[in-house]
N, C-alpha and C positions, 0 to 999 in steps of 0.2 A: 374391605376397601381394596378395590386394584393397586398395583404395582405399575407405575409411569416408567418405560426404560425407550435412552434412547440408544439407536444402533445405527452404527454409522455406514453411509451406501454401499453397496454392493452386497449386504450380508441379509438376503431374500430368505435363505434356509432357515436364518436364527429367528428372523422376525416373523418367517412363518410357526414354526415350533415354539416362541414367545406366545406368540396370537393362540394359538392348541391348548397351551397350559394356562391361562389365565390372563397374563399376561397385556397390558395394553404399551406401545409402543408411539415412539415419535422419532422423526430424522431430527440425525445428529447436527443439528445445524440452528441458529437462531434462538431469539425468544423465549421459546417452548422448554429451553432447559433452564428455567429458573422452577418447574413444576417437578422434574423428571429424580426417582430415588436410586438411580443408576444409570450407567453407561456400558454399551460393548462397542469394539472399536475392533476392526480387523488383523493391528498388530505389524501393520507391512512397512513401517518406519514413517509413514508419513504422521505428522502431527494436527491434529485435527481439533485438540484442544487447546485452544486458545487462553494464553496466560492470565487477561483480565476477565475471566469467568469464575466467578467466585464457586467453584466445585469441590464439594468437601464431600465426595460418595465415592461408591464404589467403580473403580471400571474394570470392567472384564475386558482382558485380551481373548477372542476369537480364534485368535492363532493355532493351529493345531488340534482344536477340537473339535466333535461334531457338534450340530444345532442343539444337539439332546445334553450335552455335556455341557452345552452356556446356563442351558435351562435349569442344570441340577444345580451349578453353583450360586444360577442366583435365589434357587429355592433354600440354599444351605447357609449365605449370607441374611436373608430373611426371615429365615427360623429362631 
């Protein structure tokens, strides 16, 4: 069974390299995260999650790592 991860805009490298490893992806935005078994988020201070969104997964900060580096932790949280 795939892996639902949402990643929030601007992060084209991660969601490309999400998309290479298996990976299926959704913008961090709406709806769609009542499905999603994680979240990566860019880290630049802005808050994008929203407090009445019942989110009990993981989210990865982006900040300072490459696309390959998002992709191992979410393979190490998933193991």
């Amino acid at each position: 069974m795939y892996k639902l991860i949402a990643v929030e805009d601007g992060l084209t490298n991660v969601t490309q390299a999400l998309h290479a490893s298996g990976f299926k992806t959704t913008p961090l935005e709406g709806k769609a995260l009542y499905n999603i078994q994680a979240v990566v988020v860019k880290g630049d201070g802005t808050n994008n999650l929203s407090p009445e969104w019942p989110l009990k997964l993981p989210v990865i900060n982006a900040s300072g790592r490459s696309a390959e580096e998002v992709v191992e932790v979410l393979r190490d949280r998933f193991s």
